[in-house]
C-alpha positions as CSV (number, residue, x, y, z in Angstrom):
1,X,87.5,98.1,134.4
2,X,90.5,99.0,137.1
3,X,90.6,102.6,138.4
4,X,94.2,103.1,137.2
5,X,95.6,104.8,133.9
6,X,96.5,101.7,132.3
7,X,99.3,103.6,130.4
8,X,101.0,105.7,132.4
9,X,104.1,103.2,132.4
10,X,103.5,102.6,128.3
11,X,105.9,102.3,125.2
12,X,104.5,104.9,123.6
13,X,102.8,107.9,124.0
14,X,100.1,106.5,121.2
15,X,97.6,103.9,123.0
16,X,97.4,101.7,119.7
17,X,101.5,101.9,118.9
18,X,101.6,101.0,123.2
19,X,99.8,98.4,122.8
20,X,101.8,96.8,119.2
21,X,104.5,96.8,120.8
22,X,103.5,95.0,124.2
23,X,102.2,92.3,121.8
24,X,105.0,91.7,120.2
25,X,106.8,91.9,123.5
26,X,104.7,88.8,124.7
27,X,106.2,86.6,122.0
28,X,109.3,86.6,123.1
29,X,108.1,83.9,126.3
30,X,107.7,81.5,122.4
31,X,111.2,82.9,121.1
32,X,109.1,84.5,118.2
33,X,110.6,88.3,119.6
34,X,114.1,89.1,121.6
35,X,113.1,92.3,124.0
36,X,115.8,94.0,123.5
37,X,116.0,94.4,120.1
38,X,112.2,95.5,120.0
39,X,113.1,98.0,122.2
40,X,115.8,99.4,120.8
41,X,114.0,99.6,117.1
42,X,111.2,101.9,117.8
43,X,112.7,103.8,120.9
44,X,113.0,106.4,118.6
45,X,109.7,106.7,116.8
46,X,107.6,109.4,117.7
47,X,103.7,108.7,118.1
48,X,102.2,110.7,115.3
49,X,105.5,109.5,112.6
50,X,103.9,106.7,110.5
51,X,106.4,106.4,108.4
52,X,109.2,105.8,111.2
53,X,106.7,103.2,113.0
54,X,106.7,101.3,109.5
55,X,110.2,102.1,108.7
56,X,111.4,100.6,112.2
57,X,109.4,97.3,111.7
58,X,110.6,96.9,108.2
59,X,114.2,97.6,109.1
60,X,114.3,95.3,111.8
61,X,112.8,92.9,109.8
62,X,115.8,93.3,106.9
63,X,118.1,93.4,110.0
64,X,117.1,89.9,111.4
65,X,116.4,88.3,108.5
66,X,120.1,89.5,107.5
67,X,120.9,87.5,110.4
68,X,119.2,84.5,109.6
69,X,121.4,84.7,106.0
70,X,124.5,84.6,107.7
71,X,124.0,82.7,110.4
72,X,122.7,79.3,107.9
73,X,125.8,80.2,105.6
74,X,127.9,79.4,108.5
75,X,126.0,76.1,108.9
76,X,124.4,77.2,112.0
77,X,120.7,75.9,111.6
78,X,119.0,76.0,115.0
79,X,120.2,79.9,114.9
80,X,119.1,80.8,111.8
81,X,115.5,78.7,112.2
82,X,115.0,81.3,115.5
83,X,115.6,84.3,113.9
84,X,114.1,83.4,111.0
85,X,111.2,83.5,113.2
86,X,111.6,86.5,114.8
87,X,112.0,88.9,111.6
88,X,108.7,86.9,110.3
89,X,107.2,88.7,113.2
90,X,108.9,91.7,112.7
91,X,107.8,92.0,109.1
92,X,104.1,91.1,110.3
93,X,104.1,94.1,112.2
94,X,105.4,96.4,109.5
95,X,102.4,94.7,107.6
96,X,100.0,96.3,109.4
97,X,101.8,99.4,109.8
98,X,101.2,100.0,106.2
99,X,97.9,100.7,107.0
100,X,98.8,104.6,108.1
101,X,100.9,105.5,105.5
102,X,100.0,107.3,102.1
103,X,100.6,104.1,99.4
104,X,99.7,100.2,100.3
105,X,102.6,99.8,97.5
106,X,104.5,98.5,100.5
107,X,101.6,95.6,101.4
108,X,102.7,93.2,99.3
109,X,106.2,93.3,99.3
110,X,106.5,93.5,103.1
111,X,103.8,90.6,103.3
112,X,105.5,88.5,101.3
113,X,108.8,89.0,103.3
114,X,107.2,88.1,106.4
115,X,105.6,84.9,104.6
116,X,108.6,83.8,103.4
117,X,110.8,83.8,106.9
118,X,107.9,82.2,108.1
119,X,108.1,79.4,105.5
120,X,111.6,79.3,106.2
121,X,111.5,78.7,110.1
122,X,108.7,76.3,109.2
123,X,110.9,74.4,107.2
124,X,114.3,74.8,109.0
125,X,112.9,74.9,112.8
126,X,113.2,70.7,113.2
127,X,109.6,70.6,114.0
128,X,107.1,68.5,112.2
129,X,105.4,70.3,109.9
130,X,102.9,69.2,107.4
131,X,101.4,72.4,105.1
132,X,97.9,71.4,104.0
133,X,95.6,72.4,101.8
134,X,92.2,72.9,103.5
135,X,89.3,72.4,100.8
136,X,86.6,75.5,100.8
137,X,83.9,76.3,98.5
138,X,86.0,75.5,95.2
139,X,89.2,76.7,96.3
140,X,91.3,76.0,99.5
141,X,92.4,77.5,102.6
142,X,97.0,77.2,103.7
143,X,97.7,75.9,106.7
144,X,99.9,74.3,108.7
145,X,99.4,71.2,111.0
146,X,102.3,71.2,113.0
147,X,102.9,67.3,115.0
148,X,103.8,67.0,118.6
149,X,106.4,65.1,118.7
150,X,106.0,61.2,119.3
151,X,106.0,59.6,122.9
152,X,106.6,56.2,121.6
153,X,106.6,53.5,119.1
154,X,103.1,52.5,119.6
155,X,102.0,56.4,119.5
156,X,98.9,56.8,117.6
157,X,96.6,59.4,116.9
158,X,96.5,62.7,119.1
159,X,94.6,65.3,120.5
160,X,94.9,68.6,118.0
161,X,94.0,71.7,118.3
162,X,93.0,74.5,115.8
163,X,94.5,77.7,115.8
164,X,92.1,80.5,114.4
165,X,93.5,84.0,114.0
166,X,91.5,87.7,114.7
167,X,91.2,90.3,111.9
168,X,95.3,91.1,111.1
169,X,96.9,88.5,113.1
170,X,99.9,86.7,111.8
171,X,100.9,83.3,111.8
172,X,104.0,83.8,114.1
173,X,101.3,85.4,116.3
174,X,99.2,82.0,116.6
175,X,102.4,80.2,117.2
176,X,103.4,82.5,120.2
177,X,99.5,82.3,121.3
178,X,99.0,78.4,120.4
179,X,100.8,76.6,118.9
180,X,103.9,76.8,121.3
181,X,102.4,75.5,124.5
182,X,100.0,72.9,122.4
183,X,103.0,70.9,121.3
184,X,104.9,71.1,124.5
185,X,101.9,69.2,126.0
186,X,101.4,67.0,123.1
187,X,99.2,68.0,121.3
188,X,98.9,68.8,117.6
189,X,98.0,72.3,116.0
190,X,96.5,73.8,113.1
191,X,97.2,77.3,111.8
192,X,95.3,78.3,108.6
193,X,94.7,81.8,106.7
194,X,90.8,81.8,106.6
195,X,89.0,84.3,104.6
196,X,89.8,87.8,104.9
197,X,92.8,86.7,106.7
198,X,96.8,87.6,105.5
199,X,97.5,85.7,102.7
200,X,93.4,84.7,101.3
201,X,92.9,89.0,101.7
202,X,96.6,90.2,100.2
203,X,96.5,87.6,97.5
204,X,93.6,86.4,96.6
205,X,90.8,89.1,97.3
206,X,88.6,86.9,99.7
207,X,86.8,89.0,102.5
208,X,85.7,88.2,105.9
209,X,82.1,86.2,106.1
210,X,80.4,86.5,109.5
211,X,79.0,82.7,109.2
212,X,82.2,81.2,110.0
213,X,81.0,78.0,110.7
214,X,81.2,77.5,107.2
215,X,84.6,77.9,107.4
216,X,85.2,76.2,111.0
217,X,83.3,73.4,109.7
218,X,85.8,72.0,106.5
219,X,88.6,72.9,108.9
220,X,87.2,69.6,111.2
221,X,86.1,67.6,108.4
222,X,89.8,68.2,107.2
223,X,91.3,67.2,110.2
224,X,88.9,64.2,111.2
225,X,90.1,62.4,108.1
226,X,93.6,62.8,109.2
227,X,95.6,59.9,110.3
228,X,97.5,61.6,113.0
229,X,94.5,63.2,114.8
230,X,92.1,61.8,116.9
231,X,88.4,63.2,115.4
232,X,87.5,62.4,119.2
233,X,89.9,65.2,120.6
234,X,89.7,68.2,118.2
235,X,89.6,71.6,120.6
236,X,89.1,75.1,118.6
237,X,91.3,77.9,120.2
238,X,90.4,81.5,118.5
239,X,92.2,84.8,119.4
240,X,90.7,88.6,119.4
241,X,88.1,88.9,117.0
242,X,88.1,85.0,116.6
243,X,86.2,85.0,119.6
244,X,83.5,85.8,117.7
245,X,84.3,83.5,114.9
246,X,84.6,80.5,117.0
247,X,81.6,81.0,119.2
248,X,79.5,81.9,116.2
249,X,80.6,78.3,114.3
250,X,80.5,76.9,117.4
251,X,76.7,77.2,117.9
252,X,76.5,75.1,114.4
253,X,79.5,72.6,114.4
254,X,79.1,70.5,117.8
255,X,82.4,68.0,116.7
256,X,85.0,70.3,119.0
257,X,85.0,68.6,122.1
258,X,86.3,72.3,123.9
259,X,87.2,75.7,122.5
260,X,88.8,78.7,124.3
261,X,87.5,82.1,123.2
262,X,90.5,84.6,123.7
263,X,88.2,86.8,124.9
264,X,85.2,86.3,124.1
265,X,83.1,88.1,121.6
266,X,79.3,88.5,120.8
267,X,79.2,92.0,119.0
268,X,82.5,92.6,117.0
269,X,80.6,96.0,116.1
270,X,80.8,97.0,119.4
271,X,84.8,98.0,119.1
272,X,84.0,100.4,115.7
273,X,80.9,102.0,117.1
274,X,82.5,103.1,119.8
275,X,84.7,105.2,117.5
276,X,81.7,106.6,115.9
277,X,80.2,109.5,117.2
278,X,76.8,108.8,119.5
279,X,75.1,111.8,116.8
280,X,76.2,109.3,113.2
281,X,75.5,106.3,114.9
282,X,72.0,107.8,114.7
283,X,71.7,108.5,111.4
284,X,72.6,104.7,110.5
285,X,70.1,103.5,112.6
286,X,67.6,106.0,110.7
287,X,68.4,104.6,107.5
288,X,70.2,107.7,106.2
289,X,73.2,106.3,104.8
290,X,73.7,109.5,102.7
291,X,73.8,111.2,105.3
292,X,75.9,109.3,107.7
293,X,78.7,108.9,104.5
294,X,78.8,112.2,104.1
295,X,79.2,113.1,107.5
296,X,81.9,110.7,107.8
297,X,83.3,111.7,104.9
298,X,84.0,115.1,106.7
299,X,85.6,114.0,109.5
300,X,87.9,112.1,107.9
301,X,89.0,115.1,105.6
302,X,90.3,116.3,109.1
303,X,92.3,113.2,109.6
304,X,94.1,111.6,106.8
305,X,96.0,108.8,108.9
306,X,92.3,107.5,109.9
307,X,91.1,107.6,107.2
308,X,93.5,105.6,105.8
309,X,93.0,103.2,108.8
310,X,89.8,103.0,108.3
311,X,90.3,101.9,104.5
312,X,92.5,99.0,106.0
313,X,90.1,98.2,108.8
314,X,87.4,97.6,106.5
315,X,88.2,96.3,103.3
316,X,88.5,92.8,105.0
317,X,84.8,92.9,104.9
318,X,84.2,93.6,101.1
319,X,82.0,96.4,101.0
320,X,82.5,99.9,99.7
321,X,81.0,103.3,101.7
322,X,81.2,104.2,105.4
323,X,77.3,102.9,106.0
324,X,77.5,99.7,104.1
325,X,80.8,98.5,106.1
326,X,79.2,99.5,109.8
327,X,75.7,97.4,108.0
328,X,78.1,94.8,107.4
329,X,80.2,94.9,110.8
330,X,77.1,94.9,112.3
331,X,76.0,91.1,110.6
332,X,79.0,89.5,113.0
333,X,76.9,88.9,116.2
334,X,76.4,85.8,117.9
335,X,73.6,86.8,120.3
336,X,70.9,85.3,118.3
337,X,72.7,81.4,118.1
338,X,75.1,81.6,121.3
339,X,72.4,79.7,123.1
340,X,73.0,76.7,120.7
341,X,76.5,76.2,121.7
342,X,76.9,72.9,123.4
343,X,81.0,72.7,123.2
344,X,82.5,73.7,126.4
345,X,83.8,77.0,126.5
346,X,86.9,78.5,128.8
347,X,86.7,82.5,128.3
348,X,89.6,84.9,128.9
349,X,88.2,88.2,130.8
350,X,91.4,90.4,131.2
351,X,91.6,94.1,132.7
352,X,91.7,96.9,130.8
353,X,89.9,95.1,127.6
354,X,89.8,98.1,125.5
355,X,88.3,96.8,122.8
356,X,85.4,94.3,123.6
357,X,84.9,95.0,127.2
358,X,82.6,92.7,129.4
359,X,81.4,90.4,125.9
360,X,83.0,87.4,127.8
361,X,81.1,87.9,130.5
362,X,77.9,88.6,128.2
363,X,78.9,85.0,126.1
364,X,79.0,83.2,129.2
365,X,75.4,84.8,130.5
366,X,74.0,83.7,126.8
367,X,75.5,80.2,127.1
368,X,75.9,79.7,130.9
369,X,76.0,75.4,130.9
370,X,79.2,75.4,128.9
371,X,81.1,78.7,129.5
372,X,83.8,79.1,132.5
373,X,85.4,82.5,132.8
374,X,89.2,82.9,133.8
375,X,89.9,86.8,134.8
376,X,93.3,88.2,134.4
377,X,93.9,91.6,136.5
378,X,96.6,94.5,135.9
379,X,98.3,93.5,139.3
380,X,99.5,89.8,137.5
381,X,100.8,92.3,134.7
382,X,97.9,90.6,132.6
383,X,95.5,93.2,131.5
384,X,94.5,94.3,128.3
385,X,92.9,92.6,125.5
386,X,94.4,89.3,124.8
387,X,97.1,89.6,128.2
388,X,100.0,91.1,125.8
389,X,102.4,90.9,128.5
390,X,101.2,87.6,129.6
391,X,101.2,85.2,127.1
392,X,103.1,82.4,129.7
393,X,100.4,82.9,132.2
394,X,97.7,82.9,130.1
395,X,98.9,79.4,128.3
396,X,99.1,77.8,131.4
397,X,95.5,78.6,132.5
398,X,94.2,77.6,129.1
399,X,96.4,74.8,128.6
400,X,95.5,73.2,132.5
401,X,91.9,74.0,131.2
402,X,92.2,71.9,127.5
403,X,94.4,69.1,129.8
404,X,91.1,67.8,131.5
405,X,88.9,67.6,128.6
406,X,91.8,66.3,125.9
407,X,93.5,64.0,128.3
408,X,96.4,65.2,127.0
């Protein structure tokens, strides 16, 4: 960890809103954000106002997609495909944003807003873009296998790779993270909702599962049958708490022939408990779950805005009470089977990691003939978990990486 204040030049005086919005900042190297319009929209919104923060996301959303209206009624398509994407960002935030207010009645509605621009761009963007249907345990899984663009005639199958999203990531958010720099160096890209993810959670009711193999693992038989990919050359990339999802499936599917963990992650509990006070933590590992609920309970009587959070944050994972969902937090670690991984691993390490610090460096000491670590530092403006402001340095490091062991 750097000896600086990492937010003393922030966006916000809230850590968490600081942070939003230097994400969202970051996708405009993909064309998924436009800075200044960012900017402007929540230059305004004061740290502790949860209903301006959602109000400016949602606006801008309405705003751009407004945009996106006009400008394909005028016949301008390439326009209206780019902002399309943009308010599909936009809305993705206000998605999340829900999560502080008083009523979810928003959820939906906004979800489906930011679905459905993203739909549009998908279809009015000029890339090729196949949806699939990904078959899993009786049901199946969206995605999107988006096609580099042919080299030539005799072009056959390519090199793909498979886009797997953290906790509340978004689509648009994988294309900004993946998806844009694997098609620009030929390769294909997957982008699914797993369980517990956007649409399989909002829709559908399906929770998180901390054996992700057994999702990882139809996602390659899916793509191995496909004519356009080359089973030979199927790389995994997985983002925020993905890094624990990938390295977990990782140790049980050996097909991937390279995966980057962005970071990487061993002990997604690690980012809750630290929340926790040291004196609850105790009672949970006691056993006294009555305790520890009711405790909890308490404090969040003092603070209605977490406790809402919290309610977000955890009903992913499917359980009710404070204890059961820390038990069941506690289930996705990949200590016990990191050893078993045999697919080459490139993990990103950057300054400032405020959520999982030093767990790439401790997947790389549990599974050091495979892992390489690539540090980012506050002084290449790429610190903080998943390099935010960075995204254009931090594809070309993992992209030169993927190059040697895909052969393009």
């Amino acid at each position: 960890m750097s000896g600086h204040d990492p937010f003393t030049a922030g966006f916000s005086g809230s850590h968490d809103l600081d942070y939003e919005i230097r994400t969202v900042l970051g996708h405009a190297f993909s064309g998924a954000s436009d800075v200044g319009e960012v900017l402007a929209a929540v230059g305004g919104v004061k740290e502790k106002d949860h209903d301006a923060w959602f109000a400016a996301w949602s606006d801008l959303g309405d705003r751009v997609a407004g945009q996106a209206d006009d400008a394909a009624q005028a016949g301008h398509r390439t326009s209206a495909a780019a902002t399309s994407l943009r308010a599909a960002t936009y809305y993705a935030v206000a998605v999340n944003a829900v999560a502080a207010l008083e009523s979810e009645d928003a959820l939906l509605t906004t979800f489906r807003k930011h679905r459905a621009q993203w739909d549009r761009w998908v279809d009015t963007s000029g890339l090729d873009v196949e949806r699939v249907a990904i078959p899993y345990e009786g049901r199946t899984l969206p995605g999107y296998l988006f096609r580099a663009a042919a080299r030539s005639e005799a072009d056959g199958p390519r090199p793909v790779v498979v886009a797997v999203n953290g906790s509340d990531g978004s689509l648009p958010s994988l294309w900004s993270a993946c998806v844009h720099g694997a098609l620009a160096r030929g390769y294909h890209a997957l982008v699914f909702d797993g369980p517990g993810q956007q649409s399989m959670l909002f829709e559908h009711g399906v929770s998180f599962r901390p054996d992700f193999e057994a999702v990882l693992t139809p996602v390659v038989d899916a793509l191995a049958a496909h004519p356009d990919v080359d089973a030979d050359r199927i790389a995994v990339y997985g983002i925020s708490q993905a890094g624990y999802w990938v390295a977990r499936a990782l140790a049980f599917e050996h097909r991937p022939v390279a995966a980057v963990l962005d970071p990487g992650v061993v002990d997604v509990a690690a980012s809750w408990e630290k929340q926790v006070p040291k004196s609850l933590l105790k009672l949970l590992d006691k056993g006294d779950d009555h305790a520890f609920d009711r405790d909890m309970e308490l404090g969040m009587r003092l603070s209605k805005a977490t406790a809402r959070t919290w309610r977000f944050r955890a009903r992913p994972y499917g359980v009710e009470g404070y204890a059961a969902t820390m038990r069941e937090v506690r289930r996705y670690d990949a200590r016990d089977v990191a050893a078993r991984i045999t697919t080459p691993l490139l993990l990103t390490d950057p300054e400032d990691e405020q959520f999982w610090p030093g767990q790439s460096e401790e997947l790389a000491r549990l599974a050091p003939d495979v892992a390489t670590v690539v540090r980012f530092t506050a002084a290449e403006g790429a610190n903080y978990h998943c390099q935010p402001l960075a995204r254009a340095l931090t594809e070309q490091r993992v992209f030169d990486w993927l190059d040697d062991r895909l052969g393009g």
